[in-house]
C-alpha positions in Angstrom: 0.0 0.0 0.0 1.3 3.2 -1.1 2.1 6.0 1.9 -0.5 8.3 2.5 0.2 11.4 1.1 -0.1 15.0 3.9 -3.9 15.7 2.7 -4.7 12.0 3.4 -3.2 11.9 6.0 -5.2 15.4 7.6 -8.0 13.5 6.8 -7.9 10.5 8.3 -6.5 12.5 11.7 -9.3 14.6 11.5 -11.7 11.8 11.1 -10.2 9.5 14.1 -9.6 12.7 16.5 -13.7 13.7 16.1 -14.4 9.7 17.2 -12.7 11.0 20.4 -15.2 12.6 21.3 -17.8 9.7 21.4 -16.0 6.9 23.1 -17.1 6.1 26.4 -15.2 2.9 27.1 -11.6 2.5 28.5 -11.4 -0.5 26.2 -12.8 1.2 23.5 -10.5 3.9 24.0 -7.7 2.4 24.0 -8.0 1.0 20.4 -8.5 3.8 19.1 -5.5 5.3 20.2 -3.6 2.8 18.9 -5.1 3.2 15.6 -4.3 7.0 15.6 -0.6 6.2 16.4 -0.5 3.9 14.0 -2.5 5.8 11.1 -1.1 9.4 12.2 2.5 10.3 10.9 5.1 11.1 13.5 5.5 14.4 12.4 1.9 15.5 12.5 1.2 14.2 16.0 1.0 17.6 17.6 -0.3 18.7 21.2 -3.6 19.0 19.3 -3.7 15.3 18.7 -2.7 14.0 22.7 -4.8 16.5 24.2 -7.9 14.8 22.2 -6.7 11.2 23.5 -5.7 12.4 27.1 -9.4 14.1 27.1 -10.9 10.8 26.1 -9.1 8.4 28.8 -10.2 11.3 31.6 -13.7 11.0 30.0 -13.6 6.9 30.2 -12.6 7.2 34.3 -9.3 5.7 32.8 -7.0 8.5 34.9 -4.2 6.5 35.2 -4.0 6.2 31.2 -4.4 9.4 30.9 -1.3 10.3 33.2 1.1 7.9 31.2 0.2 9.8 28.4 1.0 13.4 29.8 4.0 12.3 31.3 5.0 10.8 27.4 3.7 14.1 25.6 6.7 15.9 24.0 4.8 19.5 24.1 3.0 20.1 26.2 0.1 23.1 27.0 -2.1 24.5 29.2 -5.2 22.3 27.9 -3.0 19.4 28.2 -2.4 20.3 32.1 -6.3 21.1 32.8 -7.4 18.0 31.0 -5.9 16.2 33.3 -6.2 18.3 35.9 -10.1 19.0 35.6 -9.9 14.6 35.8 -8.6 14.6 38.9 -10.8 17.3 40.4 -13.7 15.1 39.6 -12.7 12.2 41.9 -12.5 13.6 45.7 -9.8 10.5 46.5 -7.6 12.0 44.1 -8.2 15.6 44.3 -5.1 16.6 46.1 -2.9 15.3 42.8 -4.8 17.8 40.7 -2.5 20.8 43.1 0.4 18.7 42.1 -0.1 19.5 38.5 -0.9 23.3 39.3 2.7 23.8 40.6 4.1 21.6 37.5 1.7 23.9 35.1 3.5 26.8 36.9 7.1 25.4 36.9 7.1 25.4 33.2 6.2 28.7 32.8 2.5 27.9 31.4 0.2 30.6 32.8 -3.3 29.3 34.2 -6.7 30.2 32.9 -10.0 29.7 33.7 -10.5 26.2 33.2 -7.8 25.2 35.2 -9.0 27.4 38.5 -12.5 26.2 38.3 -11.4 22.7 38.1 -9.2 23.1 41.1 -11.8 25.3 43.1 -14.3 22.2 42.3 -11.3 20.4 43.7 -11.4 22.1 46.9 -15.2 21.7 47.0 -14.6 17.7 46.9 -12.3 18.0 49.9 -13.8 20.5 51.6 -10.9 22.5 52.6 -11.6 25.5 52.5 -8.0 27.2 53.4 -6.7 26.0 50.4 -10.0 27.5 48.8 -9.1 30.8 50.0 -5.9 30.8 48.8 -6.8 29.9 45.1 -9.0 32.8 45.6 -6.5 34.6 46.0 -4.8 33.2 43.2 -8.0 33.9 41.1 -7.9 37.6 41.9 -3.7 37.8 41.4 -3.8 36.0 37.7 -7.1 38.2 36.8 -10.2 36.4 37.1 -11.5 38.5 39.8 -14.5 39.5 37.1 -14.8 36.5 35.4 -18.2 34.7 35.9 -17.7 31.0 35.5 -14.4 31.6 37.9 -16.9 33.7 40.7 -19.4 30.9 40.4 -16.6 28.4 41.1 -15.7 30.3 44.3 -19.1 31.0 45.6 -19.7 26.8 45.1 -16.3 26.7 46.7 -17.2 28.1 49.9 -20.5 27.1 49.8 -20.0 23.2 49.6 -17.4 24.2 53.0 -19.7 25.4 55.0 -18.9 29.2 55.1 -22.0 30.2 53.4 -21.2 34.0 54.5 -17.7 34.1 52.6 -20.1 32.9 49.8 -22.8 35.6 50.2 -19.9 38.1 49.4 -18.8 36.9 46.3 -22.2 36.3 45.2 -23.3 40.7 46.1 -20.0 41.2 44.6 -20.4 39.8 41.2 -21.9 42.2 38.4 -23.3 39.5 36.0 -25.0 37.0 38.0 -26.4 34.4 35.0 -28.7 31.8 36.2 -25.9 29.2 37.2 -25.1 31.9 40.0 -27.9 32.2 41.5 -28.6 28.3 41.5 -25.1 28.0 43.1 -26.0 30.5 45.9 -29.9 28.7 46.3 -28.6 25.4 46.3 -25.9 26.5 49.1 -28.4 27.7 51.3 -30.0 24.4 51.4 -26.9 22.5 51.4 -25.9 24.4 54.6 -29.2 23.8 56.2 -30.7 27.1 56.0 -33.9 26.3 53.9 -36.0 29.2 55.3 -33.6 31.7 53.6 -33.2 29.6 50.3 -36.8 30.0 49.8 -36.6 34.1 50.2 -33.6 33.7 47.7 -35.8 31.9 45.2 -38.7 34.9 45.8 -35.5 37.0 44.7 -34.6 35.3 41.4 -38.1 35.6 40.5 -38.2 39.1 41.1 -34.7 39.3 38.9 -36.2 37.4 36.1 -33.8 34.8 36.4 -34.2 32.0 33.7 -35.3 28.9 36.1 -33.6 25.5 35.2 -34.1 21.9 35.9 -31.6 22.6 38.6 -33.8 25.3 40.3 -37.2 23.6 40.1 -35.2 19.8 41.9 -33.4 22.6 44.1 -36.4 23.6 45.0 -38.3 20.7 45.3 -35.6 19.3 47.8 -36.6 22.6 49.9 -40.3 21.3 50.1 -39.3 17.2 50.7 -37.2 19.1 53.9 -39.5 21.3 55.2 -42.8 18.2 54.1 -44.4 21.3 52.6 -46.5 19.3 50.4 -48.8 22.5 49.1 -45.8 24.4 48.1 -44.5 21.1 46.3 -47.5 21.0 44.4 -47.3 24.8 43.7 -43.7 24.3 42.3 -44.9 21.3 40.2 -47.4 23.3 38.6 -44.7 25.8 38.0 -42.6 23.4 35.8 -45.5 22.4 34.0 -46.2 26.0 33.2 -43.2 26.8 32.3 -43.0 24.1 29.3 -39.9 22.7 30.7 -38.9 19.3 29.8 -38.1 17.6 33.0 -34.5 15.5 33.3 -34.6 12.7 35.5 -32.9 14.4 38.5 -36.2 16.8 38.5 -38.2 13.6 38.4 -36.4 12.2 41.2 -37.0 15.5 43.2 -40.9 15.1 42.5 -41.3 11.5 43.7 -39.2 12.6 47.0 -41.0 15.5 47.6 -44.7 13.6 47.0 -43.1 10.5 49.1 -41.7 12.8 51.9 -45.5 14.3 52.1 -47.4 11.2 52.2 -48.5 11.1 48.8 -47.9 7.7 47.3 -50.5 8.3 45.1 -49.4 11.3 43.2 -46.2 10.0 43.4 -46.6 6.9 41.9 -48.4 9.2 39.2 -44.7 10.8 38.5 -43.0 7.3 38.2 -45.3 6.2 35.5 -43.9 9.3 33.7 -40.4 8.1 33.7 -38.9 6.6 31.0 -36.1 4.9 32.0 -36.2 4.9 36.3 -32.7 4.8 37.9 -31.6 3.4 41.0 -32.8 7.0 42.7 -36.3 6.8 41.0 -36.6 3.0 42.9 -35.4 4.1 45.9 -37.8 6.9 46.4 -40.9 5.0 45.7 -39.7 1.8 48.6 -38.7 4.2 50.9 -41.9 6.8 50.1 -43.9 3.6 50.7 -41.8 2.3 54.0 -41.6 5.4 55.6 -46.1 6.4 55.6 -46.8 2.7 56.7 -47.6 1.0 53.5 -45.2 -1.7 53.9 -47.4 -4.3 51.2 -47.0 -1.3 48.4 -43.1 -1.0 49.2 -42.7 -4.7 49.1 -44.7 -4.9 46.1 -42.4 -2.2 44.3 -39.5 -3.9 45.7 -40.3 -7.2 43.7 -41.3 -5.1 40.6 -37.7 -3.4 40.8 -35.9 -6.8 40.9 -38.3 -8.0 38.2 -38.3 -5.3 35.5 -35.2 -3.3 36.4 -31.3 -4.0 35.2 -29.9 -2.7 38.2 -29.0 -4.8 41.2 -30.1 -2.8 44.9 -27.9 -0.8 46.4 -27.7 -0.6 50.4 -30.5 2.3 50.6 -32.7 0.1 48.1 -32.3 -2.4 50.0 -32.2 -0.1 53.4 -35.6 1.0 52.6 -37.0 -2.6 51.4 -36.1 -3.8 55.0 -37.3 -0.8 57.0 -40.7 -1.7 55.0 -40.8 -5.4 56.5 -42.7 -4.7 60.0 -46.2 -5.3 57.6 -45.1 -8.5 58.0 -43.8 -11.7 60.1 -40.0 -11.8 60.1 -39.9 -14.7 58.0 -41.9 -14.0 55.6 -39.9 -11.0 53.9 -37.0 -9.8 56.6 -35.3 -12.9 56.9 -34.5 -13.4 53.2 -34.2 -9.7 52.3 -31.3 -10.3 54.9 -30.2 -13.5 52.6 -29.9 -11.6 49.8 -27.6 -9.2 51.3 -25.5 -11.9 52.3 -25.6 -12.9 48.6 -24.3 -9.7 47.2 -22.1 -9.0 49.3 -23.1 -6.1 51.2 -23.0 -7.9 54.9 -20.7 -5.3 56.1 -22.9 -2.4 55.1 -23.1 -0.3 58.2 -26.2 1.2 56.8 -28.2 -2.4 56.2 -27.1 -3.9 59.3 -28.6 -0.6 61.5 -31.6 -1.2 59.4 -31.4 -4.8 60.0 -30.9 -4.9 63.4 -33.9 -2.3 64.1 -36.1 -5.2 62.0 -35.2 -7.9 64.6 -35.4 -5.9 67.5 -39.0 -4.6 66.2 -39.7 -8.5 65.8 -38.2 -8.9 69.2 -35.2 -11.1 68.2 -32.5 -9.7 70.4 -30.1 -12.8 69.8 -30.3 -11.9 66.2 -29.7 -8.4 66.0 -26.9 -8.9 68.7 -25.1 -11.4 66.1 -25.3 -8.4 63.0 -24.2 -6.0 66.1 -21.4 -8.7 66.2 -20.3 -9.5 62.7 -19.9 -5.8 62.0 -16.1 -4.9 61.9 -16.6 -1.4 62.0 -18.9 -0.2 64.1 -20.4 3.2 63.8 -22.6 5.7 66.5 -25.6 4.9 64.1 -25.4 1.0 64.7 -24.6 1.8 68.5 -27.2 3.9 69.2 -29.7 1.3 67.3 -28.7 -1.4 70.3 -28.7 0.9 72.8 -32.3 2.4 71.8 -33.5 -1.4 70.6 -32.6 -2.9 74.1 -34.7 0.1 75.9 -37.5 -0.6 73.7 -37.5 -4.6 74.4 -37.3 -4.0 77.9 -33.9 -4.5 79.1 -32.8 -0.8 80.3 -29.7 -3.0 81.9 -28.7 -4.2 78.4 -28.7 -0.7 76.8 -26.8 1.3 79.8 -24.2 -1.6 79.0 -23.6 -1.0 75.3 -23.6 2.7 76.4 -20.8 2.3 78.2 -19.1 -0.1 76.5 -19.1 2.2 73.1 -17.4 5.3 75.3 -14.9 2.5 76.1 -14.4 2.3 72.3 -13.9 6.1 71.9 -16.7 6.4 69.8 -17.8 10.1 70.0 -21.7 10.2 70.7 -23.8 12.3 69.0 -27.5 13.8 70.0 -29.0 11.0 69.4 -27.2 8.2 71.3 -27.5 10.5 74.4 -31.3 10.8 73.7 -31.9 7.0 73.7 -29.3 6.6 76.5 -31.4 9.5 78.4 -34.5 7.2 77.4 -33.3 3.9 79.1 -32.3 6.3 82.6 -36.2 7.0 82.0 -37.9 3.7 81.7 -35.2 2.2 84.7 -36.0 5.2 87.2 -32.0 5.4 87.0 -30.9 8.9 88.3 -27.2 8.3 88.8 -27.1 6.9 85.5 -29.0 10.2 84.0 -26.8 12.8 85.9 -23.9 11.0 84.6 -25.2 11.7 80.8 -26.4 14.9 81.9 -22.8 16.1 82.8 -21.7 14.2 79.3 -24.1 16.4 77.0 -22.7 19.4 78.9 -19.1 18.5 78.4 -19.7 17.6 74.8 -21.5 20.6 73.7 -24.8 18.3 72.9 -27.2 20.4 75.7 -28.2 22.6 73.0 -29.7 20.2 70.8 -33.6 20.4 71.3 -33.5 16.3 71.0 -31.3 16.1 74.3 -32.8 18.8 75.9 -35.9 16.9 75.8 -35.1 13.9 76.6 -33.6 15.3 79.9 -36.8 16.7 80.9 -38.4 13.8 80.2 -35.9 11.6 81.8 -36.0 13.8 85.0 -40.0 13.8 85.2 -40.1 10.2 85.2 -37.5 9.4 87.5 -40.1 12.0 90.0 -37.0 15.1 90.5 -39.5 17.6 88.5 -37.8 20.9 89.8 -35.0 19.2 87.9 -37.6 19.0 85.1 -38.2 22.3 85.3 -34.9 23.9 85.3 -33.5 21.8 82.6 -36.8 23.4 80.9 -36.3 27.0 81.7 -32.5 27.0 80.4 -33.7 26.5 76.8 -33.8 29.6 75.3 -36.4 28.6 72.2 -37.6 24.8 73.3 -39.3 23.2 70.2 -42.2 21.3 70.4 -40.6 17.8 72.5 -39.4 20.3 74.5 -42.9 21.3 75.6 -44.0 17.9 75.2 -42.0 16.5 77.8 -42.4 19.1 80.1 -46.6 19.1 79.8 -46.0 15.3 80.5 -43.7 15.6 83.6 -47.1 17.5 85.1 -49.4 15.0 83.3 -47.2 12.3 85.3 -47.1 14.5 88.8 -50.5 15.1 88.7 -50.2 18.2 87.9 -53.2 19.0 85.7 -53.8 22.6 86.0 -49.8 23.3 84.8 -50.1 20.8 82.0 -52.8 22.6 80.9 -50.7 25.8 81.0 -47.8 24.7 78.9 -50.5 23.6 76.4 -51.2 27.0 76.3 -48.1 28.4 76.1 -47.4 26.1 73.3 -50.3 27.8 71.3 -48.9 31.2 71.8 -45.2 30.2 70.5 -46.8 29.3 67.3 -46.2 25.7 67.4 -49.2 23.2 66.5 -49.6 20.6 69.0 -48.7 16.8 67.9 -50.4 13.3 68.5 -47.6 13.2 71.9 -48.8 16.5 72.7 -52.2 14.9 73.3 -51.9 11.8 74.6 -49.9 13.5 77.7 -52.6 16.5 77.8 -55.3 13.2 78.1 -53.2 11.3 80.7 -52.8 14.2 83.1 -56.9 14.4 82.8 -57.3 11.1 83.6 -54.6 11.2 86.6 -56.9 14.1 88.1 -60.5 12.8 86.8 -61.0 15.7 84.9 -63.6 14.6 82.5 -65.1 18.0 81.4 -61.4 18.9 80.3 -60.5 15.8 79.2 -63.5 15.9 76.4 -62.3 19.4 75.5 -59.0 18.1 74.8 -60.3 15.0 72.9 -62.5 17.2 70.6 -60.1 19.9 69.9 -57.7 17.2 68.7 -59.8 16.6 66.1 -61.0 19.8 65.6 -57.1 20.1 64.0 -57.3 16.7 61.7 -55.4 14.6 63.9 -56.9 11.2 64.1 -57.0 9.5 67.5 -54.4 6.7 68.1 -55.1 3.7 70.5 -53.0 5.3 73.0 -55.4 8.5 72.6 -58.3 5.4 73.3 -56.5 4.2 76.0 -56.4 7.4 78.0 -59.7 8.7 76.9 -61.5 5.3 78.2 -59.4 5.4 81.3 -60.7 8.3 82.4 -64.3 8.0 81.4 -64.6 4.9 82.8 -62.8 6.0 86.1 -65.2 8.6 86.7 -68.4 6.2 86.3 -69.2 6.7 82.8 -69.0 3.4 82.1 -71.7 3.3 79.2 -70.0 6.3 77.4 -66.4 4.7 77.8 -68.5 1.6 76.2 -69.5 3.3 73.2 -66.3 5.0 72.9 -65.0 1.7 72.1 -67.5 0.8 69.9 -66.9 3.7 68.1 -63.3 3.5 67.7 -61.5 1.4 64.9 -59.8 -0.5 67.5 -62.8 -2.0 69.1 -63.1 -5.6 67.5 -58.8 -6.2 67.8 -57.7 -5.0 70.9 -58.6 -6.4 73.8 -56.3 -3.9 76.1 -59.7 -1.3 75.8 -62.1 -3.7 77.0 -60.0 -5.1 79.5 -59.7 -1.4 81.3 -63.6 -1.0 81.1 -63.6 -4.5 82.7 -61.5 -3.3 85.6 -63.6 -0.1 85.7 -66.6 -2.4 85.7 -65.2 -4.6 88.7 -64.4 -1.6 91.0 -67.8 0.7 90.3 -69.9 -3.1 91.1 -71.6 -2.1 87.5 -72.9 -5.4 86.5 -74.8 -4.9 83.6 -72.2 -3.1 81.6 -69.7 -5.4 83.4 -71.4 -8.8 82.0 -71.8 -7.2 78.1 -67.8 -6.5 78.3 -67.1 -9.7 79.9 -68.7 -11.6 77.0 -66.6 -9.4 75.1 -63.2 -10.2 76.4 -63.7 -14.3 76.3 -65.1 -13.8 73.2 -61.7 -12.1 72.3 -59.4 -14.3 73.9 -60.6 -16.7 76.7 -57.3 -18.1 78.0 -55.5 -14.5 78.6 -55.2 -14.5 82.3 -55.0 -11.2 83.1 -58.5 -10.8 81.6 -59.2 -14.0 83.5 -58.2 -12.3 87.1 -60.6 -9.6 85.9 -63.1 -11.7 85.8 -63.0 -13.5 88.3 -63.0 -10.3 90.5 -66.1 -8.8 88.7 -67.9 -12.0 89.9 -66.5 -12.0 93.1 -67.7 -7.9 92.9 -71.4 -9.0 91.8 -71.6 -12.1 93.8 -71.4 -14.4 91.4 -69.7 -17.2 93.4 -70.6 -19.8 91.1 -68.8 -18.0 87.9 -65.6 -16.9 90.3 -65.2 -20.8 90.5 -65.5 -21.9 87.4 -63.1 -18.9 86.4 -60.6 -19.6 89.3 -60.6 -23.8 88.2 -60.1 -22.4 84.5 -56.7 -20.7 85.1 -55.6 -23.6 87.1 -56.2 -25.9 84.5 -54.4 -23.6 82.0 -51.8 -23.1 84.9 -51.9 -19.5 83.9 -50.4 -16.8 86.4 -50.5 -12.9 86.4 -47.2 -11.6 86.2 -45.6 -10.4 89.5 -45.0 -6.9 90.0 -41.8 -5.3 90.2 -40.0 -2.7 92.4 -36.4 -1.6 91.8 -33.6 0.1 93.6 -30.5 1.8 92.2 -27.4 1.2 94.5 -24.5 2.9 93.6 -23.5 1.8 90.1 -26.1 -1.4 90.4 -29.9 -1.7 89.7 -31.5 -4.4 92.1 -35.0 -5.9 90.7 -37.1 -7.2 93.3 -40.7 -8.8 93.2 -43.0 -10.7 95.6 -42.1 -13.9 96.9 -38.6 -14.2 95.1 -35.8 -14.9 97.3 -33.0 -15.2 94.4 -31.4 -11.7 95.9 -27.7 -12.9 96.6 -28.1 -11.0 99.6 -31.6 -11.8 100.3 -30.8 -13.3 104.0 -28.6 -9.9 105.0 -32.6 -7.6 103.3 -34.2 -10.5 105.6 -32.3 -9.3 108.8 -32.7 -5.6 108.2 -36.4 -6.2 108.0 -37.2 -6.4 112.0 -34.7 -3.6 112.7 -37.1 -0.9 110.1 -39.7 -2.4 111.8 -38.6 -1.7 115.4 -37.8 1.8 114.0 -41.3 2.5 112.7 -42.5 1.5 115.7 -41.1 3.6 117.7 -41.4 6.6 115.6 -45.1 5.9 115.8 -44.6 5.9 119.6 -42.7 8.9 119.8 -45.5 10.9 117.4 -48.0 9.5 119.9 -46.4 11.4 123.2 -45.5 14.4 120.9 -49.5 14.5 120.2 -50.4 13.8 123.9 -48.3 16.7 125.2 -49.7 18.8 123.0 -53.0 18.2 124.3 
């Protein structure tokens, strides 16, 4: 074959170097170069021709053949250096190696531009270090760039993705031509940074400037509703992008189903991903979780086996994070235990963020050997996993358990956050432990964590329940604005000390702060009604709950029946239950009209809801003890007997009743007729002695009394 001649030669150059620009595969990229060196003449290969390759291995994620070739270039410039460069700055791992190159660009006397500072700002964003951000800036304004846009955008991104949002705000006022990528940079930051509220008065700007609105405003936007579960102005902003004629990208899809999902609306959600061409990963993930997280946990299941059916991606850990978390709609084995196989099977065992998942799942199913082997397995061990045994342990009853792991991940120099001292404050609640509270008080103090509303409330709490309420209360007054579980806790404290009329104060108060009162706020507003038998109130409460949309929970049944049927209005309490959804499943309702029943002697109500609770469940025995009292109560002999030779044929017992003691660092559990106390004989011997000294107090008050008369 004859050579080719120069013009041939152009041609074919021209032809390979524009294929350059279309490969996406390392492989693929790779044959092509070799095609150009081999079809290029020596003499033509000019900068032109490696900067097109280098560009195409940075494009493939191939770095590291893109390296080998800039350090083989014989010439090279400055778009050789930010190709490479603006390839490193992409990959946060590697980011540092893109500041290597900067001081080789300037050791051979090439002179920056542009490009090269916003791909090494972007590299500072990746890192988040923002004194090397500063200096670049400085750089910036030293080399000229001071007024050029793309360079100012870079900066403001800069100092935005670091967290010193004010540095940004300057260089945002500052610049003169603010396009629309600005102001999405600035809009974004704010709700990057946590500061939604103002985001939202930026956006009211931009409309005002006329700013042309982008896919990247409307999702930025749409993350700002998910946050604050403002599902009205979601709806609002998804009218916008209709109206606007917009052509939504898949990230602005993904924004809509989160934002519907976040607000409870699985329908209009579901709406969006049937508008979705080609659902990614994201698009899956919102629709499980959107479904998990408002208690449809068939629907999220359901969507879980469409996803492994009809997509080609395999789950992630947050797909499969949120199939799990939807498992509670059913038993254990019929969906948790082989979503947890299938983990195993891809190889994502060690995921920190499954195995929190999974070990709330077996802790909600109540299999603490199982979740304490994930705990186990785990080699590294984050506060999130920690906090899930601590908190799982509390809620399975075995406060002991959870101070434990409390302790033992301080030993482990884990730092704790605001959450693991809320569930730790929790377990000092539910074990009456105050030595143990104190000690986390004095830890949330030391590490700064007192100002989080979380803690703050769960001290109150803690301190209310362990019966030190001055405690309550000053912990109370030293928040400076207290969010709602703030209040909460505090209006429960009174609910809990009988405290009626101050519960209903803090109700109050909570009004006049502007805050709209919760399900929690409620059920403690009932309970301290029903501690002082303050029925007139306690209907107030009960219809202004409703009055506001919220629906009553069975708790909100519980206390509401409690105190109806405590204050002898049995036949209301009745149809109260009637009413309710719960009446024909839960037998906890019927069994406290029952005891209501026994103690007011009411037996026609008392038989009616006695039919009831056998008809329920006849071999529950503390529904059988209440029975057998309500005869005993109506003398009914004949039905006490045939109740009392019922449990003893099912050999049922009530369970005992317990009283605890904290001693030092120790919590001793006592209940009646249990001598396994080690030092049961030395409590035995001490008995007489108390007694001798009641005695004589009683003695003592008698001759005090006497001489005074």
């Amino acid at each position: 074959m004859p050579p080719l001649n120069l013009n041939e030669a152009s041609s074919i150059a021209a032809l390979l170097l524009n294929k350059c620009a279309s490969i996406t595969s390392a492989t693929k990229a790779r044959q092509l170069h070799a095609l150009i060196l081999t079809s290029i003449p020596a003499t033509s290969k000019s900068p032109y021709v490696f900067n097109n390759i280098l560009s195409m291995y940075a494009r493939c994620e191939s770095i590291q053949d893109s390296h080998i070739l800039f350090d083989k270039m014989p010439d090279r410039n400055i778009v050789s250096f930010n190709a490479l460069i603006s390839a490193y700055s992409r990959k946060p791992h590697l980011a540092h190696l893109a500041f290597r190159l900067f001081a080789e660009l300037q050791s051979e006397n090439l002179r920056p531009n542009g490009l090269t500072f916003t791909s090494l700002l972007h590299a500072c964003s990746g890192l988040k270090n923002q004194v090397l951000g500063s200096v670049l800036h400085s750089q910036c304004i030293k080399f000229g760039f001071l007024y050029d846009v793309c360079v100012q955008t870079s900066i403001l991104g800069m100092y935005s993705s670091c967290g010193f949002l004010d540095c940004a705000e300057k260089v945002f006022c500052s610049m003169q031509d603010k396009d629309s990528v600005a102001w999405n940079t600035i809009f974004f930051g704010y709700l990057e940074n946590g500061r939604t509220m103002e985001g939202l008065q930026l956006f009211d700007s931009m409309l005002t400037a006329r700013v042309n609105l982008t896919n990247f405003t409307y999702t930025t936007l749409l993350s700002a509703c998910s946050r604050l579960r403002d599902g009205l102005a979601g709806e609002a902003t998804h009218g916008k992008v209709i109206v606007s004629g917009i052509a939504p990208d898949l990230p602005l899809y993904n924004a809509l189903l989160d934002m519907y999902s976040s607000c409870g609306d699985n329908e209009a959600a579901l709406k969006v991903f049937g508008k979705i061409k080609k659902p990614d990963l994201v698009s899956w993930y919102s629709m499980i979780s959107g479904y998990a997280n408002n208690g449809d946990g068939e629907m999220a299941m359901a969507m879980f086996v469409q996803f492994r059916q009809s997509s080609l991606f395999t789950p992630d850990e947050y797909t499969f994070a949120a199939a799990i978390s939807a498992t509670r709609a059913f038993p254990a084995a019929d969906y948790g235990k082989p979503l947890h196989g299938q983990v195993e099977k891809v190889g994502l065992g060690q995921s920190v963020y499954i195995a929190s998942t999974l070990i709330l799942m077996y802790f909600y199913y109540g299999e603490v050997e199982s979740a304490q082997r994930i705990f186990i397995s785990i080699l590294e061990k984050d506060v999130v996993l920690w906090t899930e045994m601590i908190a799982g342990h509390c809620r399975n009853g075995n406060a002991e358990s959870s101070i434990r792991f409390f302790h033992g991940m301080l030993q482990e120099d884990h730092k704790v956050d605001e959450f693991t001292l809320s569930s730790a404050l929790s377990v000092c609640a539910e074990a009456a432990s105050m030595k143990q509270g104190e000690m986390i008080h004095s830890l949330a103090i030391k590490t700064g964590y007192i100002a989080e509303m979380t803690v703050c409330g769960s001290l109150v709490d803690m301190y209310a329940k362990i019966g030190n309420l001055a405690a309550a209360e000053l912990t109370f007054s030293c928040v400076t604005t207290p969010n709602l579980k703030c209040w909460n806790s505090i209006l429960g404290g009174y609910g809990y000390h009988g405290k009626a009329e101050d519960a209903f104060k803090v109700f109050n108060d909570i009004l006049q702060h502007g805050l709209k009162p919760d399900p929690v706020t409620f059920i403690s507003l009932l309970a301290a009604c029903s501690h002082g038998g303050l029925v007139n109130e306690g209907i107030f409460f009960w219809n202004y709950m409703k009055g506001i949309g919220l629906e009553p929970s069975l708790k909100h049944y519980s206390c509401m029946i409690t105190l109806l049927s405590r204050a002898g209005f049995l036949e209301e309490a009745e149809n109260v239950i009637m009413e309710s959804p719960f009446g024909d499943e839960c037998l906890q309702l019927w069994k406290i009209l029952l005891s209501s029943c026994v103690s007011k002697g009411n037996r026609s109500i008392g038989i009616r809801v006695a039919k009831q609770v056998l008809r329920m469940d006849a071999e529950d025995s503390a529904s059988n003890v209440l029975l057998s009292n309500f005869f005993a109560s109506t003398g009914r002999w004949g039905g006490v007997s045939d109740i009392r030779r019922k449990i003893r044929e099912l050999m049922l017992e009530k369970d005992p009743g317990l009283s605890w003691l904290e001693l030092i660092n120790d919590i001793h559990v006592f209940s009646s007729s249990d001598h396994s106390h080690p030092q049961y004989d030395e409590i035995r011997a001490e008995l007489p002695r108390l007694q001798g000294n009641l005695t004589q107090s009683e003695a003592d008050q008698f001759m005090l009394d006497a001489v005074a008369v």
